[in-house]
C-alpha positions in Angstrom: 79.8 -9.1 60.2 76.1 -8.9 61.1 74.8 -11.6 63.7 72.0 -13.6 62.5 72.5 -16.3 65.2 69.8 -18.4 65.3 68.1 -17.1 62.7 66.3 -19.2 60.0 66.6 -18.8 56.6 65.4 -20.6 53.4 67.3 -19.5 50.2 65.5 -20.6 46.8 68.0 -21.1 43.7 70.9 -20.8 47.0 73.5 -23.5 44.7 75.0 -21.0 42.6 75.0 -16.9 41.9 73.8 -14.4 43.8 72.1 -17.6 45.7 74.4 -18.8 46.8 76.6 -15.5 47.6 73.4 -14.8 50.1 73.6 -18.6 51.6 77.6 -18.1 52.4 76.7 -14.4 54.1 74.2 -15.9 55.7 75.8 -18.9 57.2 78.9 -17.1 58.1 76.2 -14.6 60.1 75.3 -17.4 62.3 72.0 -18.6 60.4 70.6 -21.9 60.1 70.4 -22.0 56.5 68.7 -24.0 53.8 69.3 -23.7 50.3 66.9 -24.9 47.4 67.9 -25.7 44.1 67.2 -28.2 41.3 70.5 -29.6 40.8 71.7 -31.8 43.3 74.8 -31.8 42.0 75.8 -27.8 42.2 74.1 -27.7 45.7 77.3 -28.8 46.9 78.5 -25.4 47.3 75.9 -24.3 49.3 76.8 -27.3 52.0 80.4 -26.7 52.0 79.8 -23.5 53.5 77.4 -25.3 56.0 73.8 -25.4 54.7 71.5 -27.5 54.6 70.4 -28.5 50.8 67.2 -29.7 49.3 66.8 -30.7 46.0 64.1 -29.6 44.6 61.7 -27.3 41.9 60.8 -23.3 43.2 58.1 -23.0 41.0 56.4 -26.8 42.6 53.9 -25.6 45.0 54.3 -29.4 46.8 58.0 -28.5 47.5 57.3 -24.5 48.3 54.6 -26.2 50.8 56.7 -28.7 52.4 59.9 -26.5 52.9 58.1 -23.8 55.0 56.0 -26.4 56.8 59.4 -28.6 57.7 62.1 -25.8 58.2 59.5 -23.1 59.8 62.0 -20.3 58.6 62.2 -16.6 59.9 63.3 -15.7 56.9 62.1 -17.0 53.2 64.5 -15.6 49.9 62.8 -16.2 47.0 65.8 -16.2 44.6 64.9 -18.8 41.8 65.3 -17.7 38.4 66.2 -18.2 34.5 68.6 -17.3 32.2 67.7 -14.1 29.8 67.5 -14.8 25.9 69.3 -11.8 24.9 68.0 -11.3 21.8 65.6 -8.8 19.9 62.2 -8.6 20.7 61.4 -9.7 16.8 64.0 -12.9 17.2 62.1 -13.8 20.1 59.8 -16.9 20.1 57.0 -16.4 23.0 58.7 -19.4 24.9 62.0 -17.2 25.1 59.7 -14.2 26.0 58.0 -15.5 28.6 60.9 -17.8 30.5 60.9 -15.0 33.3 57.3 -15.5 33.4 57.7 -19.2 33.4 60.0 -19.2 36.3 60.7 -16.3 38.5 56.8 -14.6 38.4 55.8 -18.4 39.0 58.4 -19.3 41.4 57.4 -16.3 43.4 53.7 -16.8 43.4 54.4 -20.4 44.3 56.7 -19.3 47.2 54.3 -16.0 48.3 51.2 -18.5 48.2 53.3 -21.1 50.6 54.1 -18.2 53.4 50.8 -17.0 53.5 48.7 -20.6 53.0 51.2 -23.0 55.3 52.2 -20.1 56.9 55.2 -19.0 57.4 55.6 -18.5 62.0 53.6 -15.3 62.6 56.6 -12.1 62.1 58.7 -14.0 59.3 59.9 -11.9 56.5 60.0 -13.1 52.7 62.2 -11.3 50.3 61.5 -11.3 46.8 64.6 -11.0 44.3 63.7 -8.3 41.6 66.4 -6.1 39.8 66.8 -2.4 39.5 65.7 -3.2 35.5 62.2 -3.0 36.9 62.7 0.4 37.3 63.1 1.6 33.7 59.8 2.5 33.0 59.4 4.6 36.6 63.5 6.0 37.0 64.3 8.3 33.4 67.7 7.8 33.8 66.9 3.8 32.9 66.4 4.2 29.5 64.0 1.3 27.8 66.6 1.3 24.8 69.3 0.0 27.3 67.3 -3.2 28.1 66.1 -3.9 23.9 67.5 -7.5 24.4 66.0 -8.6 27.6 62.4 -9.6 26.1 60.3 -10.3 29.2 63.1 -10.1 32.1 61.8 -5.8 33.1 58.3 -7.1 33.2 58.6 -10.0 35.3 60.7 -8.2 37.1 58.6 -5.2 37.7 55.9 -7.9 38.6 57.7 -9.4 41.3 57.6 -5.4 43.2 54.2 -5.9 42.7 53.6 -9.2 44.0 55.2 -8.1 47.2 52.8 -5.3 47.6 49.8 -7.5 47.1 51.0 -9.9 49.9 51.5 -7.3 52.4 47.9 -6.7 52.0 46.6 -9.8 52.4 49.1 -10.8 55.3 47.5 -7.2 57.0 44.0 -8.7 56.2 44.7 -11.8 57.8 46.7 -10.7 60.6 49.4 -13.3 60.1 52.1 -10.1 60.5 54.4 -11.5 57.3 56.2 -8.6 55.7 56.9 -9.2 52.1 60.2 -7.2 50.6 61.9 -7.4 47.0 65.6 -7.0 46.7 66.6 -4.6 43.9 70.4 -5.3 42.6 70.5 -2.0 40.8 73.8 -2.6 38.6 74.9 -5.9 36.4 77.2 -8.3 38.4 79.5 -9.5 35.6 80.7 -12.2 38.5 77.3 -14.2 37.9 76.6 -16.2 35.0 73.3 -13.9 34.4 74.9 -10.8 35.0 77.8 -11.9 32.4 75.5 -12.9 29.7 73.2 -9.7 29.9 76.5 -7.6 30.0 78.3 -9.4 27.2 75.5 -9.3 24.9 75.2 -5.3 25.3 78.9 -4.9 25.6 79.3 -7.0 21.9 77.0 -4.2 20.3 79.6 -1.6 21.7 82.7 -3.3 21.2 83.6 -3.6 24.9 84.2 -6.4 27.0 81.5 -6.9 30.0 83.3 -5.6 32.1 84.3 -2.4 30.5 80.0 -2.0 29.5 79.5 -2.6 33.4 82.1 0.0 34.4 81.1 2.1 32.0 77.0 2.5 32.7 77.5 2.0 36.3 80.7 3.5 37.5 81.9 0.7 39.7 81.4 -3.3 40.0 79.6 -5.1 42.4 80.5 -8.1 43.6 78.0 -11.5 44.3 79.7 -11.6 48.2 79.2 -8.0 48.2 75.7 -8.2 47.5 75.4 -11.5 50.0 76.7 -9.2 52.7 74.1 -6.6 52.3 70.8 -8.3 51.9 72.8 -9.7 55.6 73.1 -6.6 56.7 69.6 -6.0 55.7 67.8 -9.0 57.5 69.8 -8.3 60.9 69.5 -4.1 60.9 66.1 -2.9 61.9 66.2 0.1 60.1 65.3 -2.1 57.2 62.1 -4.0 58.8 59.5 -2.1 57.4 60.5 -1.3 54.3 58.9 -2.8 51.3 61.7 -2.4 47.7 65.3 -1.9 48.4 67.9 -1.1 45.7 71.8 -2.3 46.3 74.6 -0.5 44.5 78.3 -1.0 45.0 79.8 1.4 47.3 76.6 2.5 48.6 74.2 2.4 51.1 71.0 0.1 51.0 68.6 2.4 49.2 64.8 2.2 50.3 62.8 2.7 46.9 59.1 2.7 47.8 57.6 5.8 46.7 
């Protein structure tokens, strides 16, 4: 168990998922913990486990504002996201394209603009949720034909690595000494409602179940509290400090992926 005592921590999209996996780790670390979500209702689960909720939109730049102004946290997840279409890209309407766009490009601009405009105390950290998908295009093992359903998802997703990059720079150009990471899940979690729904839709065109499509592509299954225990162990270890992308595999160790 990594100790996060006193620690800070703002978790966007923290009421279900791999949000909410992160804001149990965290809490049971020690962390003062806030959770962000739309829905008033599921946040309950985050303040079971003893976080503080807020109701609230991600991609609103009033709420973004207002949460790192109010809980002044070390630590800033951006974790909002949408649901994938799972369809072909010629069955996709540009609405369905672009919902990653809509909401985890914009709630990560929206949350990156907040820590650097507010700002976020001078030596915070902000972590950016990506997904190893981002790395088809730059990893040949990824093959693009193994993501022909997931429309805009490797895009935004590539985006987010990106974003991350571009507020490191500002943040050195205006001394305010914020370090911007993304976190890289780098397998499908079949235990999250998004990692379910892309699995099932690629395991139906194989005639597997998801899990079976999971085990098969990735040789093992990881699991939302393992996942919630790493990005943990990644906040409290200071090997992980400077580092900018980090992929997370089961069984494995955290795996730095700058170039």
């Amino acid at each position: 168990m990594q100790d996060l005592n006193g620690k800070r921590v703002v978790v966007t999209g923290g009421s279900e998922g791999l949000g909410l996996a992160m804001v149990e780790a965290l809490a049971a670390s020690g962390a003062h913990v806030t959770a962000l979500a739309r829905d008033r209702v599921k946040l309950a689960a985050a303040e079971r486990v003893g976080a503080a909720v807020v109701a609230g939109d991600a991609t609103d730049a009033a709420v973004m504002n207002s949460i790192v102004g109010d809980e002044a946290p070390d630590v800033l997840i951006l974790n909002a996201g949408a649901r994938l279409p799972m369809k072909p890209i010629d069955e996709q309407s540009w609405e369905e394209f672009s919902t990653h766009w809509n909401t985890d490009v914009k709630a990560g601009l929206v949350g990156i603009q907040a820590a650097l405009k507010v700002p976020m105390t001078s030596g915070g950290r902000i972590l950016i949720m990506s997904s190893g998908a981002s790395m088809v295009l730059s990893v040949p093992r990824i093959e693009p034909e193994s993501l022909r359903l997931s429309g805009g998802y490797v895009g935004a997703k590539r985006m987010l690595w990106f974003m991350a990059h571009s507020a490191n720079t500002v943040s050195r150009e205006r001394g305010l000494k914020l370090h911007f990471q993304v976190l890289m899940p780098s397998q499908l979690m079949p235990d999250t409602t998004l990692g379910h729904l892309v699995a099932a839709g690629y395991a139906e065109l194989e005639g597997v179940s998801a899990e079976e499509h999971v085990m098969q592509r990735y040789g093992s299954i990881m699991r939302p509290a393992d996942f919630g225990q790493r990005v943990t162990e990644l906040i409290a270890d200071p090997r992980y400090a400077s580092g900018v992308a980090y992929g997370f595999r089961a069984n494995a160790a955290i795996m730095p992926l700058d170039a």
